[in-house]
GUZAVO-142757 format. One line per field, with one value per residue (C-alpha): residue number from 1; residue in one letter; x, y, z. Coordinates in nm, 3 decimals. Each point is the difference from the previous one (the first is absolute). Last residue first. Layout:
REM GUZAVO-142757
i	c(NUM,...);
aa	c(A,...);
xx	c(X,...);
yy	c(Y,...);
zz	c(Z,...);
END
This chain:
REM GUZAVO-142757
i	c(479,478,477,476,475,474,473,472,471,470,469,468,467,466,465,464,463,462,461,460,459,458,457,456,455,454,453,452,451,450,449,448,447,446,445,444,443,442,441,440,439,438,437,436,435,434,433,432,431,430,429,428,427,426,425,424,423,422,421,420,419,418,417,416,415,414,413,412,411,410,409,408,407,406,405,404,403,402,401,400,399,398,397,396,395,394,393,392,391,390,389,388,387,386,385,384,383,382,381,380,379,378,377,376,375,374,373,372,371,370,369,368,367,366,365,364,363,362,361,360,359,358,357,356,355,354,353,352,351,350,349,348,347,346,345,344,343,342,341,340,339,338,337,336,335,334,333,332,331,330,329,328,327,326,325,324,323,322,321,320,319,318,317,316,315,314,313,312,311,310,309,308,307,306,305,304,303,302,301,300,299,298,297,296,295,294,293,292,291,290,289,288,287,286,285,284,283,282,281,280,279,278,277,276,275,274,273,272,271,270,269,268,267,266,265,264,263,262,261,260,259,258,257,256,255,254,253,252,251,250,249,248,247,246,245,244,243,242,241,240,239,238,237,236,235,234,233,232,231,230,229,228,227,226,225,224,223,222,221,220,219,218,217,216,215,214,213,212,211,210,209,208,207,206,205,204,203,202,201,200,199,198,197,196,195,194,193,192,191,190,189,188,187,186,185,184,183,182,181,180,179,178,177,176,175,174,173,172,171,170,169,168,167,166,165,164,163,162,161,160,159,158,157,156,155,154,153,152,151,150,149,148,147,146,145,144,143,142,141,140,139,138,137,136,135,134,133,132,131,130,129,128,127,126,125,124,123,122,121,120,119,118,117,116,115,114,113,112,111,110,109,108,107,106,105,104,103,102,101,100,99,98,97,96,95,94,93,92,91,90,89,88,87,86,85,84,83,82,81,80,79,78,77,76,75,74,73,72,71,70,69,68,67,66,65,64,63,62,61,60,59,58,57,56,55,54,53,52,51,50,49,48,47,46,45,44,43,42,41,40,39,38,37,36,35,34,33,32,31,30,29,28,27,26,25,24,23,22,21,20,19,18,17,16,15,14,13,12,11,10,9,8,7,6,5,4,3,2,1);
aa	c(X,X,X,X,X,X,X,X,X,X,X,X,X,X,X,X,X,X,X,X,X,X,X,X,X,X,X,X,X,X,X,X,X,X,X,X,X,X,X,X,X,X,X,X,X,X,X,X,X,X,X,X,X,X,X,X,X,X,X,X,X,X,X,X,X,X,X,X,X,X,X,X,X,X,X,X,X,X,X,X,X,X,X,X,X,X,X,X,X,X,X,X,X,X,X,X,X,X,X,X,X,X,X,X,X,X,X,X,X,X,X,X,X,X,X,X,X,X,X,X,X,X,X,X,X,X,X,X,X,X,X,X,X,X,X,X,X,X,X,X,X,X,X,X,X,X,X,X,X,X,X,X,X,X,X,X,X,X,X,X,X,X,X,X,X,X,X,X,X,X,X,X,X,X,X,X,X,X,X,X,X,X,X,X,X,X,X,X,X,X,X,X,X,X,X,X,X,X,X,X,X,X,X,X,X,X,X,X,X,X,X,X,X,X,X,X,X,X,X,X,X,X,X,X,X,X,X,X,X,X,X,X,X,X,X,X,X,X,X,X,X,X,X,X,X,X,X,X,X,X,X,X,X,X,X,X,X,X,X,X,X,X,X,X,X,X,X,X,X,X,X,X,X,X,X,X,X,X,X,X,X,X,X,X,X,X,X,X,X,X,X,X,X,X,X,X,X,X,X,X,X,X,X,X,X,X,X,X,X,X,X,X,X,X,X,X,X,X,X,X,X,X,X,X,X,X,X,X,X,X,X,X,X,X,X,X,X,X,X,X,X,X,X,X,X,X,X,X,X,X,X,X,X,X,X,X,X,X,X,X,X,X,X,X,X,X,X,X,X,X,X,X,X,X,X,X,X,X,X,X,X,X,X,X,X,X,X,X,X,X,X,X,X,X,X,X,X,X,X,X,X,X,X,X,X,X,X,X,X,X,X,X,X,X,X,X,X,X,X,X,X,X,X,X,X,X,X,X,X,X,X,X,X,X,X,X,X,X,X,X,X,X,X,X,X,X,X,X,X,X,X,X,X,X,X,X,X,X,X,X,X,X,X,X,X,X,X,X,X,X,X,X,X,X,X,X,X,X,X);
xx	c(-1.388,-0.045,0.330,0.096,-0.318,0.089,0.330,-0.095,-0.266,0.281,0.184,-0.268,-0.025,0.372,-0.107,-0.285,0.212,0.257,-0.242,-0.173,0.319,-0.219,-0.373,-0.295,-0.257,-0.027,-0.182,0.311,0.097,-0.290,-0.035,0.374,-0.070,-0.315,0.214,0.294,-0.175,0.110,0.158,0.337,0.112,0.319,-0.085,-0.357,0.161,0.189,-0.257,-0.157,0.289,0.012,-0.309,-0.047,0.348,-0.131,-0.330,0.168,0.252,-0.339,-0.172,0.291,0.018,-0.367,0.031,0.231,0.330,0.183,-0.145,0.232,-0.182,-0.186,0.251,0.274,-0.182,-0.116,0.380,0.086,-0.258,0.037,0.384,0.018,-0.247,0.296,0.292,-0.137,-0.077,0.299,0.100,-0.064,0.025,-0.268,-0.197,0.288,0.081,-0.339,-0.024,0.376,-0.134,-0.268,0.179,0.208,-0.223,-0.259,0.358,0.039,-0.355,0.076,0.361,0.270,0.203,0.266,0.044,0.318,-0.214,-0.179,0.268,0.038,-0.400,0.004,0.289,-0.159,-0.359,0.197,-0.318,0.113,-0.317,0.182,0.374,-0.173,-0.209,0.326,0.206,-0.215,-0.015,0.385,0.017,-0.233,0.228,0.293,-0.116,-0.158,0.266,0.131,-0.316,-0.058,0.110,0.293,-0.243,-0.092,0.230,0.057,-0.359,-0.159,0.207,-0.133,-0.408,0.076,0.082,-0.255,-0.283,-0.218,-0.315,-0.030,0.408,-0.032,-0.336,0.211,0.349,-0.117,-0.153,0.296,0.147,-0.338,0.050,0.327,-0.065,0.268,0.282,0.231,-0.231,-0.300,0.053,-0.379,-0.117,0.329,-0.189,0.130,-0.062,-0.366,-0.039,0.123,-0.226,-0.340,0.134,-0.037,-0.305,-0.168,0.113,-0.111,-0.344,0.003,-0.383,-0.172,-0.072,-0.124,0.310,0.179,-0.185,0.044,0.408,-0.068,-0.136,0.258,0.237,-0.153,0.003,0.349,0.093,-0.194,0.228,0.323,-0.071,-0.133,0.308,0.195,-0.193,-0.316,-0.084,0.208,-0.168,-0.295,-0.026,0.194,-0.322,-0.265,0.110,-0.043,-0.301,-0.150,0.170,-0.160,-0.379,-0.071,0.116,-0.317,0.064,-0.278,0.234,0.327,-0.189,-0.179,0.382,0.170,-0.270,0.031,0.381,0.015,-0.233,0.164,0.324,-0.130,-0.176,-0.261,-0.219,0.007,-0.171,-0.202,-0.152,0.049,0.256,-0.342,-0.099,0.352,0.058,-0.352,0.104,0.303,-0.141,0.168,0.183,-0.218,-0.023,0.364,-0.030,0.232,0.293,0.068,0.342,-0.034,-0.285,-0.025,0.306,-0.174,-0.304,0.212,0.235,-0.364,-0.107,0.393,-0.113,-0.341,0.066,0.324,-0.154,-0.353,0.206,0.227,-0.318,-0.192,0.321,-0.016,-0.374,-0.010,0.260,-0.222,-0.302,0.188,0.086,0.350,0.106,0.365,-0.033,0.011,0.193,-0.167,-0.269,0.279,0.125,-0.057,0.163,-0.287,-0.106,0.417,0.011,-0.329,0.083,0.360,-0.174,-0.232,0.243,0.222,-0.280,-0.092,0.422,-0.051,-0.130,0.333,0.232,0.085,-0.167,0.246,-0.130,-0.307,0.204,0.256,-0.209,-0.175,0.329,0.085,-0.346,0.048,0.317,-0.099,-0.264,0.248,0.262,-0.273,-0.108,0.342,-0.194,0.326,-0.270,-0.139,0.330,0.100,-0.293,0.060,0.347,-0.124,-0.280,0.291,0.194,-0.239,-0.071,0.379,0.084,0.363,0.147,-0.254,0.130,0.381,-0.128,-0.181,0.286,0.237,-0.213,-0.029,0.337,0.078,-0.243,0.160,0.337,-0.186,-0.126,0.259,0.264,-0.277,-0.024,0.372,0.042,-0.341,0.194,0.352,0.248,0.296,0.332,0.017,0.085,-0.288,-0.065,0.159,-0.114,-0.320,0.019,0.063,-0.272,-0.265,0.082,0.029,0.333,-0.073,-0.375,0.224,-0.208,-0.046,-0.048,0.217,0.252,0.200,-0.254,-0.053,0.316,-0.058,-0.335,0.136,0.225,-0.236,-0.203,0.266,0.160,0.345,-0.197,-0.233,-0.340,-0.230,-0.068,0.148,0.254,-0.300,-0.094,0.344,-0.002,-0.375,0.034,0.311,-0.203,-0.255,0.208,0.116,-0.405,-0.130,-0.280,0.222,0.047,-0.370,0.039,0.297,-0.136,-0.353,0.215);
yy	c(-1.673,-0.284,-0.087,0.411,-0.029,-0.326,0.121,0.302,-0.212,-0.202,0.324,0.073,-0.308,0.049,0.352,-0.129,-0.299,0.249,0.275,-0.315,-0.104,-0.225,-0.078,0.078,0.248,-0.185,0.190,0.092,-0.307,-0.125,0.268,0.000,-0.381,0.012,0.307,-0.252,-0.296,-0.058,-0.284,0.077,-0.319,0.061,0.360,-0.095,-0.298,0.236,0.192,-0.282,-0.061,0.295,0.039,-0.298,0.073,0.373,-0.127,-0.283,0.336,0.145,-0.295,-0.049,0.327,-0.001,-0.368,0.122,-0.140,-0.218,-0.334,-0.058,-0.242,0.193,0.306,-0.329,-0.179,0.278,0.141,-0.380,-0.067,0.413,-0.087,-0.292,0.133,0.307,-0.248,-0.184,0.290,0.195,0.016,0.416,0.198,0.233,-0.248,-0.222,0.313,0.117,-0.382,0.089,0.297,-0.192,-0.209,0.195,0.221,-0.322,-0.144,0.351,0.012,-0.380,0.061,-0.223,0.273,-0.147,0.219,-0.062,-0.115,0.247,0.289,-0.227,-0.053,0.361,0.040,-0.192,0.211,0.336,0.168,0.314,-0.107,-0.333,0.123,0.204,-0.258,-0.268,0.278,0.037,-0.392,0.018,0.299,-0.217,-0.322,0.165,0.187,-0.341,-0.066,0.357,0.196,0.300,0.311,-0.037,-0.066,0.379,0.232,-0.296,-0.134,0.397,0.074,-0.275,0.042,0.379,-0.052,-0.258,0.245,-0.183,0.037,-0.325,0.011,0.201,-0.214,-0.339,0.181,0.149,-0.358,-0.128,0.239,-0.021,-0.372,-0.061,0.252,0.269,-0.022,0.231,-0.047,0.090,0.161,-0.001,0.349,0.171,0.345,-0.049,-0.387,0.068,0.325,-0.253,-0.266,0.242,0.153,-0.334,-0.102,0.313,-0.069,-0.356,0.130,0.278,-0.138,-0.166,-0.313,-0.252,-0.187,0.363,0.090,-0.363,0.129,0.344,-0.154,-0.243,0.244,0.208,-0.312,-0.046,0.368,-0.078,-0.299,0.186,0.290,-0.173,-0.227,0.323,0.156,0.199,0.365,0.147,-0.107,0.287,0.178,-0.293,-0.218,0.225,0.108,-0.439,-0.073,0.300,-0.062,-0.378,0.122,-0.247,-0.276,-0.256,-0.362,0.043,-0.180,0.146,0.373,-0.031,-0.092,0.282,0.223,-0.109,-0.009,0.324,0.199,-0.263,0.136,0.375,0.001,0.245,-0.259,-0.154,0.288,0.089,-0.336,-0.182,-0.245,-0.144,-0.158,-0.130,-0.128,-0.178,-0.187,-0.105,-0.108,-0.346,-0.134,-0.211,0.250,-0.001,-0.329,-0.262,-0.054,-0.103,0.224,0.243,0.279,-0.119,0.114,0.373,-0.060,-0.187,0.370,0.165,-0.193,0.004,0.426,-0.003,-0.171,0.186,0.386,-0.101,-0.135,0.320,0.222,-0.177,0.020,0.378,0.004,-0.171,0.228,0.289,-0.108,-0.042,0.397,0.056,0.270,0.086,0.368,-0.013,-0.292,-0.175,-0.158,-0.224,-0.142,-0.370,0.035,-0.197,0.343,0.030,-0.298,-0.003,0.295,-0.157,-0.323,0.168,0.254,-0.323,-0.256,0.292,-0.014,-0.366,0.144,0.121,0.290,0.249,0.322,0.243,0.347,-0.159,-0.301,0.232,0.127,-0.313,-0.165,0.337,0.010,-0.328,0.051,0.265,-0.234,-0.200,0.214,0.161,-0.333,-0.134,-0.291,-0.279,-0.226,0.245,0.180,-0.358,-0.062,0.348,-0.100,-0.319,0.166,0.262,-0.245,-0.209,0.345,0.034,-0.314,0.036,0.029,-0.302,-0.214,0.067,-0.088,-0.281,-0.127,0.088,-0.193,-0.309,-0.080,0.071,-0.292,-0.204,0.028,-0.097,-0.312,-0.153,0.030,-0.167,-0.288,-0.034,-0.036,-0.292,-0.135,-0.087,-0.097,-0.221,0.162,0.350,0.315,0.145,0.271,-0.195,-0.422,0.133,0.094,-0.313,-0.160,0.198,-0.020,0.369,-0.063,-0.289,0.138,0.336,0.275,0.178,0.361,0.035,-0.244,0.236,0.130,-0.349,-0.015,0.368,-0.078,-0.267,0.182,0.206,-0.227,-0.160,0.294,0.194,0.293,0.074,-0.152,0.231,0.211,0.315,-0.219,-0.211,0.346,0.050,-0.346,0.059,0.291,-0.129,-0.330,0.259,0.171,-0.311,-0.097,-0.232,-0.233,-0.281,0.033,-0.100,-0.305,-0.087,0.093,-0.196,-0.313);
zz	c(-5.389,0.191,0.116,0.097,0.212,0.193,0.012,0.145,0.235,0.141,0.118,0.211,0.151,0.099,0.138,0.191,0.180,0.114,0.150,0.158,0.161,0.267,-0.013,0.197,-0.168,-0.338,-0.244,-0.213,0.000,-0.117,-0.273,-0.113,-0.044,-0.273,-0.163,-0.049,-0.069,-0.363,0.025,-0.091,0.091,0.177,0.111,0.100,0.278,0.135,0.056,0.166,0.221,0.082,0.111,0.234,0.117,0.141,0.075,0.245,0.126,0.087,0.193,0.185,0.168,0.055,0.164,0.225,-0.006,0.256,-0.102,-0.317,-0.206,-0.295,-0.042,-0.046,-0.258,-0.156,-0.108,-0.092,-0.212,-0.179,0.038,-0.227,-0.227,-0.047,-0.016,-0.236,-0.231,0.029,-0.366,-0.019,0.342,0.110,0.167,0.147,0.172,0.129,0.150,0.183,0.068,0.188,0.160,0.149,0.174,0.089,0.206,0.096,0.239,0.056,0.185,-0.060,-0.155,-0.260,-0.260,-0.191,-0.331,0.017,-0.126,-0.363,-0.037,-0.013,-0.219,-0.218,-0.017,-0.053,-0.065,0.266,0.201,-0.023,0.120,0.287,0.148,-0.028,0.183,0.243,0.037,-0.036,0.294,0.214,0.001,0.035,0.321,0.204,0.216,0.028,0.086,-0.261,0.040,-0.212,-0.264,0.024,-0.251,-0.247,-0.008,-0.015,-0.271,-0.239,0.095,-0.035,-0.350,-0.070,0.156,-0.300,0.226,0.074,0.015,0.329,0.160,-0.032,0.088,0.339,0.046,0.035,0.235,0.189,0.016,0.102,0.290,0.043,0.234,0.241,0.334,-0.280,-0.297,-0.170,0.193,-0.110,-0.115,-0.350,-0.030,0.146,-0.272,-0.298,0.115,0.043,-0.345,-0.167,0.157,-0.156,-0.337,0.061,0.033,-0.265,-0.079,0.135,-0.136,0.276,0.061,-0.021,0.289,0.194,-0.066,0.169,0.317,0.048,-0.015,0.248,0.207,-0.084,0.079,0.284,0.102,-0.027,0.220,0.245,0.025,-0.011,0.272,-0.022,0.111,-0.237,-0.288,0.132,-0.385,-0.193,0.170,-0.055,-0.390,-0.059,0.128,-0.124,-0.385,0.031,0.059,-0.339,0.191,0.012,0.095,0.273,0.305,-0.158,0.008,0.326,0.146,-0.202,0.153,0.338,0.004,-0.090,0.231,0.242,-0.029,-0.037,0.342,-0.035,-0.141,0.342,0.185,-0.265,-0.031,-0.347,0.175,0.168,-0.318,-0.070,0.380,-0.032,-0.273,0.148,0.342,-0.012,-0.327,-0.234,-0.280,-0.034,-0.194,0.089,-0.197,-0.360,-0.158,-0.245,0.021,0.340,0.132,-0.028,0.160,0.261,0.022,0.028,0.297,0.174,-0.051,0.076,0.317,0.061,-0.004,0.156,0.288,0.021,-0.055,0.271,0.210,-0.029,0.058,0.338,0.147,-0.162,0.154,0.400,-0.105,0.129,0.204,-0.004,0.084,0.423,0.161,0.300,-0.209,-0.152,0.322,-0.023,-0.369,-0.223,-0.177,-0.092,-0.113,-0.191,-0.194,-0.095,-0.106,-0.222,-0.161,-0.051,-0.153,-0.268,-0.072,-0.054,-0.317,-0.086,-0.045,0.316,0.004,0.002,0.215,0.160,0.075,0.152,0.205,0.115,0.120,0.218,0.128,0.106,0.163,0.233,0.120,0.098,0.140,0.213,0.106,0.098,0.228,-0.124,-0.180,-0.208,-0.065,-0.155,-0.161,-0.147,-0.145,-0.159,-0.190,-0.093,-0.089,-0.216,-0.194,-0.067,-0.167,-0.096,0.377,0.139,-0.304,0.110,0.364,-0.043,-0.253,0.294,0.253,-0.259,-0.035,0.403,0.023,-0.287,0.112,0.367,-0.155,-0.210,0.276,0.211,-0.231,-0.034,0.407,-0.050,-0.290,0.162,-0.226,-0.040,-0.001,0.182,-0.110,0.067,-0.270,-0.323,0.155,0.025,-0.339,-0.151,0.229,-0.087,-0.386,-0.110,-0.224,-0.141,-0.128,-0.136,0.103,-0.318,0.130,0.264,0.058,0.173,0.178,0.181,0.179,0.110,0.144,0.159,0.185,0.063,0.226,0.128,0.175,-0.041,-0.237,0.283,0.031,0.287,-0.330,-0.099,-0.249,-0.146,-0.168,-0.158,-0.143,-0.121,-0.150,-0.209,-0.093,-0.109,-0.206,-0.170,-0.112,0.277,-0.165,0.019,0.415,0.053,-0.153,0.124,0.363,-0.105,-0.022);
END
């Protein structure tokens, strides 16, 4: 039932809270209603299926053989009302800006106008002096201006004039703010996964030509958002060290889920750099982790994302960071969700093992991997190709993987065709390199070209250095 359900997510302390809070209620200790709130703390959290049977526990508060559903029903229900009231309540002491929304509705609707009024310039000075984090923080200034404009007695009270224009700019800001924001977090997706283009969503374009406007551009979320939006849509990040000195200069302004997703934006911004050969690229990515992981941005509710730990490690050993790459797995895996923790730390630890050219051991640490998801499937796979590479008498296994490896890029449905075009070029290449090594073909210099042509293709760096090493043998063969 929804009261079990509910009940799981109590930590101890809360099952404390809650005993002493059902005690101020209308239901004493002597009455149903906690008694069966009692009965059921005991088999808090695993709740036992034979020991929360309806009829079992009817049989525990009432006393009575048989059972009456329709007297259990109503048990259920008011638990679960009283339930709900003290979660209200808990969330309503936590969440200050709902309360004090809450609190003037209240002095609304009770005619304490002074009190009112007196409370919004209250709430508004202590925004001034701690903004709080967020872009739904744009939605609050509105909605706190257009309470207090909406109050039937606003003109009565001298100094809290409003401007009709500026009511209607504040939520302009707050609806520029999200639209470029869910646009540029689409953008962002679609580097990976197939989804509709974010050129079809309503009034976008006009939102980025209008952001220009002084009064828009003054905003520094959407000064942001609109130039990491123009950049995604025009593939050009050269402007990257704006983008990224504006948002560490107002990163207070956005909450943690903010927080993380520009940092991947940025990201994202600094890796289509290196595609393109500039230089110190990665270098730059590098810091931008190491200064997220130092501020906290990544730890979020007590966790960091699987995949910015992992790719922490990917942009780290690029730059031979092996060192760090090792220290940073023992000091963050912790961090790391539970179900899926030992899975991450061996792919890390696979990364690590073949940057360090311990090709076995990498293959050894993949082995235990067992993420389902397509993004780590290609991870995998891929060192797994790298592996066979590297490794002498491997041969069957390595064409094995190059059918294998296409065969799934080709029919999984989930990735855009961009993504899958790359890791295609990727095999494609290695397999012809491959191919050069065993024969010694003398195609080297004719490969190193086309690779080095090729805009869209994964592990480039990789690729280029193995070609490279073909043409020193080539060389040291013919002389």
């Amino acid at each position: 039932s929804k009261l079990i359900e509910v009940l799981k997510t109590f930590s101890k302390t809360e099952l404390k809270e809650f005993g002493k809070y059902l005690d101020g209620t209308s239901y004493r200790k002597t009455s149903k209603v906690a008694m069966l709130f009692q009965y059921l703390k005991k088999h808090h959290p695993e709740f036992p299926t034979n020991k929360i049977d309806k009829e079992f526990v009817y049989k525990k508060i009432f006393k009575e053989k048989g059972s009456n559903n329709k007297k259990m029903f109503d048990l259920m229900y008011n638990l679960f009302q009283v339930i709900e009231d003290f979660l209200l309540k808990k969330e309503l002491e936590e969440n200050t800006i709902d309360r004090n929304f809450l609190m003037l509705e209240i002095l609304k609707k009770r005619k304490l106008d002074k009190l009112f009024f007196q409370k919004i310039g209250g709430i508004q000075k202590d925004w001034n002096k701690n903004t709080p984090a967020g872009i739904e923080q744009l939605h609050n200034e509105y909605k706190l201006a257009r309470t207090c404009f909406m109050h039937p007695h606003y003109s009565l009270f001298p100094g809290q004039e409003i401007d009709p224009n500026d009511l209607l700019n504040k939520i302009d800001k707050y609806y520029f703010s999200v639209k470029l924001y869910y646009s540029l977090c689409l953008e962002n997706t679609q580097m990976y996964v197939e989804q509709a283009p974010s050129n079809n969503i309503y009034l976008l374009n006009p939102i980025l030509e209008l952001s220009k406007k002084s009064n828009f551009s003054s905003s520094p979320q959407i000064l942001l958002l609109a130039n990491l939006l123009k950049a995604y849509k025009n593939k050009t990040f050269h402007e990257y060290p704006n983008y990224k000195n504006y948002f560490f200069d107002f990163i207070h302004l956005y909450n943690q889920n903010e927080k993380h997703d520009l940092i991947s934006f940025l990201q994202q911004s600094l890796y289509q750099n290196h595609k393109n050969g500039i230089a110190n690229a990665l270098e730059e990515m590098f810091l931008l982790y190491k200064l997220g992981f130092e501020q906290g941005v990544f730890i979020e509710d007590g966790y960091i994302g699987d995949d910015i730990f992992k790719n922490a490690i990917l942009i780290a050993c690029a730059i031979k960071k092996l060192n760090w790459c090792t220290q940073f797995v023992d000091e963050y895996a912790i961090y790391l969700k539970e179900d899926i923790r030992e899975d991450i730390v061996q792919l890390c630890k696979a990364i690590i093992a073949f940057n360090q050219g311990n090709y076995e051991e990498t293959l050894q640490h993949l082995v235990f991997v067992k993420l389902q998801d397509p993004v780590y499937a290609i991870q995998v796979k891929c060192l797994q190709l790298q592996a066979y590479y590297e490794l002498k008498n491997y041969d069957e296994l390595f064409f094995n993987m190059v059918r294998s490896f296409s065969s799934f890029i080709q029919r999984n449905k989930k990735l855009s065709d961009p993504y899958k075009e790359a890791w295609l070029n990727f095999i494609k290449y290695t397999h012809k390199l491959y191919n050069s090594k065993l024969n010694q073909n003398k195609k080297a210099q004719e490969l190193h070209t086309k690779i080095q042509n090729i805009q869209n293709i994964s592990t480039k760096s990789w690729l280029l250095k193995k070609v490279q090493e073909l043409i020193k043998v080539e060389k040291t063969t013919y002389f």
